[in-house]
Structure formats: C-alpha cells, structure tokens
N, C-alpha and C positions, 0 to 999 in steps of 0.2 A: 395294430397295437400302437398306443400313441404314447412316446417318449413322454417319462416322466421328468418332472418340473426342477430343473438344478436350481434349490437357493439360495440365497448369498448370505452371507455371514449375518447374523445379528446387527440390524443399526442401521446397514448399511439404506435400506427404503426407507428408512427414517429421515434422509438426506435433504434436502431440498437444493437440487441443481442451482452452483452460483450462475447468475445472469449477468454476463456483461454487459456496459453500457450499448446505448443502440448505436447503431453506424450508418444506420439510411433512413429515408423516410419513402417510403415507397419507390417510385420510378423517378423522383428530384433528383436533380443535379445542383452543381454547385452548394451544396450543405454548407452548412456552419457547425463543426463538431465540437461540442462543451462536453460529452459526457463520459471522458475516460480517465482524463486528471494525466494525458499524453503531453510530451513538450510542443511547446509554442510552435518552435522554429524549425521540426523535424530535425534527424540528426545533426550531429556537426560535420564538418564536410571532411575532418580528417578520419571521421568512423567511415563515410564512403567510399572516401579514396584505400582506404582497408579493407574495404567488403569485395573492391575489385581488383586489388591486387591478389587477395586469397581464392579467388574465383575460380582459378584454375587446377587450383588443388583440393575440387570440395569430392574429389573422390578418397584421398585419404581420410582415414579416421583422424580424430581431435587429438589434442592431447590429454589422455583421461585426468590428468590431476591437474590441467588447469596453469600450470607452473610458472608459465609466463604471465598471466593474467592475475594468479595471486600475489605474485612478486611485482605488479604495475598497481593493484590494491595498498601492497603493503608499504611500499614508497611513496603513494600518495597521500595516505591517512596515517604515516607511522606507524606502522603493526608488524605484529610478526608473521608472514606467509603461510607459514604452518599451522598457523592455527585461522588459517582465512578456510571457506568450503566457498564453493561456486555453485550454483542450480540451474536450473531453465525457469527464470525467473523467482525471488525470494519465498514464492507457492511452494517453489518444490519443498523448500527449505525445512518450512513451518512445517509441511506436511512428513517431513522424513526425520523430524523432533517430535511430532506427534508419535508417529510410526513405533520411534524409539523408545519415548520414555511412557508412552499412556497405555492402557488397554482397556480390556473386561474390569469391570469395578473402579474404575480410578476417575476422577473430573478433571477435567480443564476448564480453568478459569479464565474468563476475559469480560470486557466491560460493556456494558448494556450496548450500547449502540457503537460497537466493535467493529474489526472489520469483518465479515461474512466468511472469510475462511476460516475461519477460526473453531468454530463449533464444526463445519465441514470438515475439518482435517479430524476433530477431536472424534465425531463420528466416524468417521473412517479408519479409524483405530481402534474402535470399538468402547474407545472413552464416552463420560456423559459431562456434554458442554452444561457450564454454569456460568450464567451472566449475573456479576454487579451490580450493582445500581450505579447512578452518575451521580453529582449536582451542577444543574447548568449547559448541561452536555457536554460537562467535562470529565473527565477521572477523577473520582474519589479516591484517594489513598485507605479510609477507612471500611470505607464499603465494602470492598476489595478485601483486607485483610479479614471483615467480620464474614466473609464469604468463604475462606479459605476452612476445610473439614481436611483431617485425618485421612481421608479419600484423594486433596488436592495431589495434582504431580507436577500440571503446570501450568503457568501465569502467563499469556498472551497479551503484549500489552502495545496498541499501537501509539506511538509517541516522537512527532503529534498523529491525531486521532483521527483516520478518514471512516466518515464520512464529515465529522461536524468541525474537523480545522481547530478542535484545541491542542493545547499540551499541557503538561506539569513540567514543574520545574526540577531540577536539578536534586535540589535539595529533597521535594517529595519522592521523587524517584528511588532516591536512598535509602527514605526512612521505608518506602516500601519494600526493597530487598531486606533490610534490616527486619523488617514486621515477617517475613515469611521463614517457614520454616528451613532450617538448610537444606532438607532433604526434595523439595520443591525447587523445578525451575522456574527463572523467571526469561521468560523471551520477549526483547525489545523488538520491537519492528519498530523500524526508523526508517521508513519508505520515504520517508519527505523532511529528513535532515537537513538536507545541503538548501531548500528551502527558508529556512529559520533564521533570525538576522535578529533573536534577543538575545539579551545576557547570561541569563538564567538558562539555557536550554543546555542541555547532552546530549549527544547520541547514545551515551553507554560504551563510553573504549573501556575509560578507567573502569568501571563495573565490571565489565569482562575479565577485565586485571587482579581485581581482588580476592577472586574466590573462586570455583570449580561449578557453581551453579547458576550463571546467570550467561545469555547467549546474545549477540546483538545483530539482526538482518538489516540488510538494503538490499537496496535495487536499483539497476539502470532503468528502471525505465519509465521515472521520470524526469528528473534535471535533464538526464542525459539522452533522454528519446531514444530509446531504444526496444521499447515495447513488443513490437515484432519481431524482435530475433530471442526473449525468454531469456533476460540472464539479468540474476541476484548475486549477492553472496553474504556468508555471514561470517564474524570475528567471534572466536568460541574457545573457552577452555581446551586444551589439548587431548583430556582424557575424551571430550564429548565430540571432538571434530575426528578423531580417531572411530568412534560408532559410525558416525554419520558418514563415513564415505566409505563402512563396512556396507551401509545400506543402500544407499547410491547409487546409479544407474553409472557401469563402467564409462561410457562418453555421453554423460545428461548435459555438457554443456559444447554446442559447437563448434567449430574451427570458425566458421562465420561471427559466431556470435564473441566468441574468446579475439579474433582479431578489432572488431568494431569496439571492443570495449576499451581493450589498450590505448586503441588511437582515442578514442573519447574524453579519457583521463590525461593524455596529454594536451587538450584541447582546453587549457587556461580559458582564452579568449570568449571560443563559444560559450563555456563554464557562465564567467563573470554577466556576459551579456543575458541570457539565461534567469541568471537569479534577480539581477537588478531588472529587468522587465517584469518579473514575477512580483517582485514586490511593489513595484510600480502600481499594475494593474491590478491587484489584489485590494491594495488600499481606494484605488479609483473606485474599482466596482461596489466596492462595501457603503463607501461613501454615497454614489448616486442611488444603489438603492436604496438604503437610508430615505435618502431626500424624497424616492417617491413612496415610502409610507413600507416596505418590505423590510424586514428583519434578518438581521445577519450573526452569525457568531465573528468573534473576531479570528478571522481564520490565521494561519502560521505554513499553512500548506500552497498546493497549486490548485486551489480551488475555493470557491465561495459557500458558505450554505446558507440559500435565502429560504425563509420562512414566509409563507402568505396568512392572515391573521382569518380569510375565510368571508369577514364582509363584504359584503353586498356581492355575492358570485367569488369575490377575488382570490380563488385557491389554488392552491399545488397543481391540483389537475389543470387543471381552467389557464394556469398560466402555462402549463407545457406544451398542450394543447394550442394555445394561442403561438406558441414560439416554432412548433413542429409547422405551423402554418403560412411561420416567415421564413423555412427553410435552418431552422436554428435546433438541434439535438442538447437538450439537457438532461439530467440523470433524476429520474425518479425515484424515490426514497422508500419508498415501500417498504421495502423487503426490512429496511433498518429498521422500522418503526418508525418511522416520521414522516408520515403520507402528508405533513404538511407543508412538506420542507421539499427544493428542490436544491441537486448542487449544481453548479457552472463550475466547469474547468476553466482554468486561465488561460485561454490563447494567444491568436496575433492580435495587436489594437484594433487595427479596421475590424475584428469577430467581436471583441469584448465588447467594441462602441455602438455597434448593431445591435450586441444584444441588449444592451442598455437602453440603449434606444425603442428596440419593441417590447421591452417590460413598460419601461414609461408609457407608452400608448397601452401596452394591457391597461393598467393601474388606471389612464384616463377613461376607457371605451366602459 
C-alpha cells in the first residue's frame, strides 16, 4: 500500500526557490566573484580575531536575546536595544514580519523589480505578493500607494533598491508612510545604507520613531562581510519587536556570529576603508562602461547594474558568457526581469579592473 501524499499548505509550490548568485564556474580556479554584492576586503580582522577567541566555547548555546550585540547596535547607531531584534541574516527578519503580520487573504506589497525575498516570504505566509510598477527602475512613491487595496498588510520596500542601485529620498519616503494607511506596515530594508554618501538618503531611524507601524532591517553582510555567518537585525517599534521574538527561533543568531559582529562595529578603520573604496569603484565602473557604449543606473549600493542594448550580438547573455569565460562570475538578472541587465559587485581594484577590462574586449570582439 503506498503512503499517501502529505501536502503543503496552500502557495507554498507556488514558490519559486531564491537562487543565489554563482560561486564557481565549473572545475576554474582562481575566479573573480562579482555576483553576491559580498565585501571587497572579506572580514575585518577584529571580527576574526573574535571568531577565534569564541572558538572554544562553540559548544555552549548563544545568548538567545542577543544582548550584547544589540546593546553594540545600539551605541553605534543611537538606538534603543530593546527595540533592536537580531536574525540569521535580515531574511529571517522580513520573513518572521511576513509570518506575523500577513496571511490567507491579505497582499504584500513591494516594487516591481524588488528584492526576490519579498513575494517569497509573502508566499510563505500564505499572503499574495503584489508588485508596483517603478519609473526608471526606480521607486515610484505613487505607484505604490495606487497599489495599495483594503487587502494591503505590508510595504516592503528596499531602499536603496538591489538589484538596480536606486533609492528615494528622504523626503518621498515620508510622504510614503504618510500615503499608507496606518493600519499597514511599512518595512525598510536598508541592506545597503552604510553604502550611501548623499544628502537626501535615510535609513529610517527617525521613521521608526514616529509611529508603531513602520519597521527598519540591515544587515552585516555587506559593508561589514560577514555573509557566511547569517546575521541582520532590525530597529522596530516595541509592540512589534515584542511579536517578533515571540516568533523567533529561541538561538536563530550564533555565538560566532553575535561575537564577529561586535568586533566588526568596533572596527571604525576597516568601516571607513570599506565604504570609501566602494564609492571609489563604483563611480570608476559606471564611468568606464559608460565609455564603452553599456548602460548603467546610477547605483548608491555595492554594485553596478549594466545594461547591454542587444546590437549586433552584445547582450546580457553574450556578455556573461564572455566574462564566465575569463574566469569572472557576474549576476544574471533574470529572475528580476531584466534579462537585459547584468549586476557586478564591487570588489578588490585588481577584480573590478579585470572586469572592465573583458567587458571592453566583449564590446570590441
């Protein structure tokens, strides 16, 4: 007799498994990795000399609420600790805001070419994701709010925007909590804040501050390289950071991960070097391809996104293709909708100058 067929909740096959960026090209050595939006310079070396002093103690459990590490959050950005949550990486986060506040019947809203978790968590909550429209590949504040139904619960909004490197400013941001209803949240993901070097930009502290409905994430992992050990957190109203670590995994965030982070934030040095490399190369890259005929958004993140226009062979494929061929991984766009577009992470000079270098030869060949 053949066991019958256990099946999953509603939505859940509707899923379409996120796909990380690639890590190898077959049996190559030595790669050039652009396709994660990972820091340059791998950790800083006070998060390793914390990953080995804790080494010895990784048979005790964590400390479940993080205590140290939100109280090294809240000294660094001015906040208050209590209202900071910790995850294994700012996924969990989104996904245990989805958890909380969406379900059967309700939508979550986010922006056309979003970040891919987003309709994932909404699904997995059994909500139904609704995408925006942009202008320019950027956030429409209007779009957004003419999207928003009786149905909405909540606003995912990454800012700035990976995959295309824009942002809004300040002031839209506002008017967009302003435009929504109170009874909707609105969730900042600001993966790539500490990135940003305009006038106009927020993270969203103050936001957080004003009201009971609006939620703000990061993550280490990327200023701060710390990718492989899974640790975000987010600054939140007290009533909603109160749910969210009813729902939480009692130690979702490691003792490894919890010491590498403290040391990381006291790591000024590496910090500064970091960001001012970022912006360095950022602007380089946008510029030289530019000069060879590729299209760029003006990005604000740790990454580029070049567009190929498709003449005469020269397209998205055709260029990855050529670049996987020089031992160089960049991120295919597909899945966003933009099979035209590919992004480059910003890495070390000698990577970025490479890759610049065999675009330029694609573009001539």
């Amino acid at each position: 007799m053949s066991t019958p067929f256990i099946s999953p909740r509603p939505g859940i096959m509707d899923i379409d498994p996120y796909v990380p960026g690639a890590g190898a090209i077959g049996e190559k050595k030595d790669i050039i990795k652009l396709s994660s939006n990972e820091g340059a310079f791998g950790p800083s070396p006070k998060a390793l000399a914390a990953l080995a002093d804790c080494a010895q103690s990784m048979n005790r459990y964590p400390d479940g609420s993080a205590s140290a590490l939100t109280a090294a959050i809240g000294k660094r950005f001015g906040l208050d600790p209590k209202r900071i949550v910790c995850g294994a990486g700012s996924d969990e986060i989104l996904s245990l805001l989805a958890y909380s506040y969406a379900g059967p019947g309700d939508e979550v809203l986010y922006t056309e070419h979003g970040f891919l978790m987003y309709p994932i968590a909404a699904k997995a909550a059994g909500a139904t994701p609704i995408a925006a429209g942009e202008t320019d590949l950027t956030t429409d504040v209007d779009k957004l709010l003419a999207s928003v139904t009786d149905k909405t619960k909540i606003v995912f909004l990454a800012n700035p925007n990976n995959p295309t490197g824009t942002y809004i400013a300040s002031a839209e941001l506002q008017r967009l909590r302003a435009g929504l209803p109170v009874n909707v949240l609105l969730v900042i993901d600001a993966a790539y804040a500490e990135f940003v070097s305009r006038d106009d930009y927020t993270p969203g502290f103050e936001m957080v501050d004003q009201g009971n409905n609006t939620v703000m994430t990061r993550t280490f992992s990327k200023i701060f390289a710390l990718g492989g050990l899974r640790l975000g957190w987010a600054y939140m109203p007290a009533e909603i950071a109160d749910v969210i670590n009813r729902v939480r995994g009692p130690f979702n965030v490691s003792s490894v991960a919890q010491a590498a982070g403290i040391a990381t934030l006291e790591d000024m040095e590496f910090f500064n070097k970091s960001r001012e490399h970022n912006i360095e190369w950022v602007e380089k890259t946008q510029n030289a391809l530019r000069d060879i005929g590729i299209e760029t958004t003006n990005s604000v993140g740790n990454f580029v996104l070049a567009r190929f226009n498709g003449e005469n062979g020269k397209t998205a494929e055709a260029a990855d293709k050529f670049l996987r061929d020089n031992s160089i991984i960049v991120r295919q766009m597909n899945a966003y909708g933009l099979a035209e577009c590919l992004r480059i992470s910003i890495g070390r000079a000698d990577e970025m100058q490479a890759c610049i270098d065999a675009l330029g030869r694609f573009m001539k060949s």
